[in-house]
C-alpha positions in Angstrom: 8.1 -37.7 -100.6 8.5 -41.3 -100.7 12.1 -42.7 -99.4 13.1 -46.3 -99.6 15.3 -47.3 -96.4 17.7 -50.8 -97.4 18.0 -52.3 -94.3 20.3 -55.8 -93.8 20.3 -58.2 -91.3 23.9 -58.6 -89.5 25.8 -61.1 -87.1 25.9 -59.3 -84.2 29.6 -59.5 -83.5 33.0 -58.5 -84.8 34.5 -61.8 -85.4 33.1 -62.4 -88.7 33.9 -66.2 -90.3 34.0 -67.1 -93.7 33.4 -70.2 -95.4 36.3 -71.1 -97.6 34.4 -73.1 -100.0 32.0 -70.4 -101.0 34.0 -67.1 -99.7 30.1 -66.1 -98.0 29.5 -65.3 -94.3 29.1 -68.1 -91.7 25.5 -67.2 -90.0 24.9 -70.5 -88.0 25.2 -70.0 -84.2 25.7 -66.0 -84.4 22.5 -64.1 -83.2 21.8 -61.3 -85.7 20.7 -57.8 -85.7 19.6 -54.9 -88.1 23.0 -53.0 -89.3 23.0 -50.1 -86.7 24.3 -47.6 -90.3 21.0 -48.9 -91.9 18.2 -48.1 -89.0 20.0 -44.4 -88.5 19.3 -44.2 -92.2 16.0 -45.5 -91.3 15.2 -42.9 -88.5 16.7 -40.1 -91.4 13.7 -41.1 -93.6 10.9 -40.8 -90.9 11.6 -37.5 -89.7 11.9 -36.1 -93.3 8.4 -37.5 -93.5 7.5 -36.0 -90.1 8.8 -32.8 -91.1 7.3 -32.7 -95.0 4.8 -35.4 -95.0 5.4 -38.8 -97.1 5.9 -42.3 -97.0 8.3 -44.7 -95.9 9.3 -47.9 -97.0 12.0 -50.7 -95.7 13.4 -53.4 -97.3 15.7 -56.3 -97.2 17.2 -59.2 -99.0 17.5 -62.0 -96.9 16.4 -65.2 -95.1 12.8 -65.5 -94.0 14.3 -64.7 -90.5 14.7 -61.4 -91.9 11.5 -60.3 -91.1 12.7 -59.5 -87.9 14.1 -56.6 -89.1 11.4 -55.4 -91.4 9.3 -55.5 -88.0 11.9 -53.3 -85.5 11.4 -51.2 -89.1 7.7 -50.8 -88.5 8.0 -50.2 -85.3 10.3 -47.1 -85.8 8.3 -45.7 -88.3 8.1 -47.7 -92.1 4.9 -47.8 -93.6 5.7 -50.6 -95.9 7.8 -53.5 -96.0 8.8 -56.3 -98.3 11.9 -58.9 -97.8 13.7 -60.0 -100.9 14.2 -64.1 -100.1 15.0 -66.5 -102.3 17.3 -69.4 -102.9 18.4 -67.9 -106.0 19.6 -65.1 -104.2 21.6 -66.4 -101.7 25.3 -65.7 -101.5 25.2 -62.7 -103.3 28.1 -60.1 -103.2 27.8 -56.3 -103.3 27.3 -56.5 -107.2 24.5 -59.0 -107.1 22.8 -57.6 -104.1 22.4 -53.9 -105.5 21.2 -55.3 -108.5 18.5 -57.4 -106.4 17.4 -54.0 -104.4 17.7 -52.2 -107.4 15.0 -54.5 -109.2 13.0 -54.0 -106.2 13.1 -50.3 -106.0 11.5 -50.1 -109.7 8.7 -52.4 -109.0 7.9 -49.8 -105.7 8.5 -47.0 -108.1 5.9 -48.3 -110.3 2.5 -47.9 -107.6 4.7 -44.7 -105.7 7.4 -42.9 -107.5 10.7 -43.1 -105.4 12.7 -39.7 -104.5 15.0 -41.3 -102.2 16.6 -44.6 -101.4 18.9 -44.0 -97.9 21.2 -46.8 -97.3 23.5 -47.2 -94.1 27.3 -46.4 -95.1 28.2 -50.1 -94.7 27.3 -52.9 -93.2 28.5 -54.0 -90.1 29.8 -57.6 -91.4 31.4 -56.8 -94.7 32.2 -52.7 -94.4 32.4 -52.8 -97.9 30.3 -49.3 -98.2 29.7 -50.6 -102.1 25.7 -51.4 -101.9 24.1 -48.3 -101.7 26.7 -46.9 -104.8 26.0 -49.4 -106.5 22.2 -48.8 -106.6 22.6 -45.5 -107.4 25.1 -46.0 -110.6 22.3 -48.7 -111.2 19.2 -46.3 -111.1 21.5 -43.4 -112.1 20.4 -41.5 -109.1 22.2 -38.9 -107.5 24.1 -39.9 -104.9 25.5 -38.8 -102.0 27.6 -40.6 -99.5 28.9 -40.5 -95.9 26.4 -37.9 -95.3 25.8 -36.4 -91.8 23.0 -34.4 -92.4 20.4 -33.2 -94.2 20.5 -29.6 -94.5 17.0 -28.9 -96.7 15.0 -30.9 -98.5 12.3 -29.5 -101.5 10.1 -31.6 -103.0 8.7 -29.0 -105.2 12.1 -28.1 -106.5 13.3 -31.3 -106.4 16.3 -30.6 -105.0 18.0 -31.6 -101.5 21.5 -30.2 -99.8 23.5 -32.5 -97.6 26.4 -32.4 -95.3 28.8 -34.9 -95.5 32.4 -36.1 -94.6 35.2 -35.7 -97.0 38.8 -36.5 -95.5 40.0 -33.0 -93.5 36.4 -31.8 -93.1 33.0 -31.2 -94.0 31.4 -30.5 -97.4 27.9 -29.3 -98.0 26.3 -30.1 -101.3 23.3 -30.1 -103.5 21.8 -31.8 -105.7 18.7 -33.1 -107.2 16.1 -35.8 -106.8 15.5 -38.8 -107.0 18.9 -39.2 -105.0 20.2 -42.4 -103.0 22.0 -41.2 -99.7 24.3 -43.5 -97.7 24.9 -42.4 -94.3 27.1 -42.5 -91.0 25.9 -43.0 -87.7 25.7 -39.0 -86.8 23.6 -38.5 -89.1 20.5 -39.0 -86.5 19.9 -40.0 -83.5 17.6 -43.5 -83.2 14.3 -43.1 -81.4 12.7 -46.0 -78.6 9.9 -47.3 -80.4 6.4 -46.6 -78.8 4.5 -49.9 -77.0 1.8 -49.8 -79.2 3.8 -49.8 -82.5 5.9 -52.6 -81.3 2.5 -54.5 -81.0 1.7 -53.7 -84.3 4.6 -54.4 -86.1 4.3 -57.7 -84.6 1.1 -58.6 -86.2 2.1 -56.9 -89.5 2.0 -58.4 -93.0 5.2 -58.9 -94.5 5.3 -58.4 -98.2 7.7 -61.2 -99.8 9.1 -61.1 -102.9 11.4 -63.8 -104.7 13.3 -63.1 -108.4 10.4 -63.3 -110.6 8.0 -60.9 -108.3 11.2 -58.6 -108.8 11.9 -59.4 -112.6 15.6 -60.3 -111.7 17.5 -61.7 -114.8 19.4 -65.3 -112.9 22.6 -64.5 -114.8 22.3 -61.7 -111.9 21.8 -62.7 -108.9 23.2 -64.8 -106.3 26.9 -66.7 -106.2 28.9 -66.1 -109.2 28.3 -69.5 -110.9 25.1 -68.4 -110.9 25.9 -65.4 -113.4 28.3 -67.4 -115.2 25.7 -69.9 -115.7 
């Protein structure tokens, strides 16, 4: 089982500012955070590998300071992590970004074939809840969303059953793999990490990838003059 955890760095406060002249997120003087949605669907990922064996692998498009949370990923249990940074992806909306973590999940499918990607249901600062759809109509992966649980998983039938929200209840549903899953803050409940993989984490090597590691066409990425140009 190898799942691929998205994980975005967030200002750490509801009162979100937006700069006019490019209709992108003000950052400067807001300290930031890993998207609380995106760690829980961190912490889903590590105990399906406690409880079938696997691997785990964050990443995140971002600044360079976005390591941070590719580290508090290690610490909680990843195995791998690369950050997506590049100028030419900056100010990218939901439709640019999950075509940037789309490219990315190929090339890790390439050395370690992907059966999930598990997304938070939104981020924190937008609450668009489009990213992780969006990969999934982009790797035409099943996908499930506002899941709560994961009822079984079976990697030799490739198949997985979920619970999830639907509006007046619950729904449980199966489906097969590969599958991207986006989901709410029930669905687990985040661990403390341990002392010594704090320590390690710290000293770990961040894998960084810009658009050409990636193969990302420009006419895709980033602001929307960019895929104009």
């Amino acid at each position: 089982m190898h799942a691929v955890c998205c994980i975005k760095q967030v200002p750490n406060t509801a009162e979100v500012k937006i700069d006019p002249a490019t209709n992108t997120l003000i950052r400067s003087g807001v300290e930031s955070i890993s998207n609380p949605f995106d760690l829980v669907g961190l912490e889903v990922a590590v105990q399906l590998k406690e409880q079938h064996g696997g691997y785990v692998t964050a990443i995140s498009m971002g600044p360079l300071q976005a390591d941070v949370c590719l580290r508090e990923a290690l610490s909680l249990g990843a195995d791998e992590v690369a950050l997506l940074s590049d100028r030419a992806f900056a100010g990218a909306d939901t439709l640019a970004t999950s075509y940037t973590l789309t490219q990315a999940i190929k090339q890790l499918h390439r050395s370690r074939p992907v059966d999930l990607v598990i997304c938070g249901k939104q981020a924190i600062d937008g609450d668009t809840a489009q990213t992780g759809p969006g990969i999934a109509t982009r790797l035409d992966y099943t996908q499930f969303t506002y899941v709560i649980a994961i009822e079984e998983f079976d990697g030799e039938k490739r198949q997985i059953t979920v619970k999830r929200k639907v509006e007046g209840g619950i729904e449980i549903v199966r489906g097969t793999l590969p599958a991207v899953l986006t989901v709410e803050l029930e669905a687990a409940r985040l661990r403390r990490a341990a002392l010594p993989d704090l320590i390690r984490s710290q000293w770990a090597t961040i894998t960084l990838w810009g658009a050409t590691e990636i193969d990302a066409d420009p006419a895709m990425i980033g602001l929307k003059v960019h895929r104009r140009g």
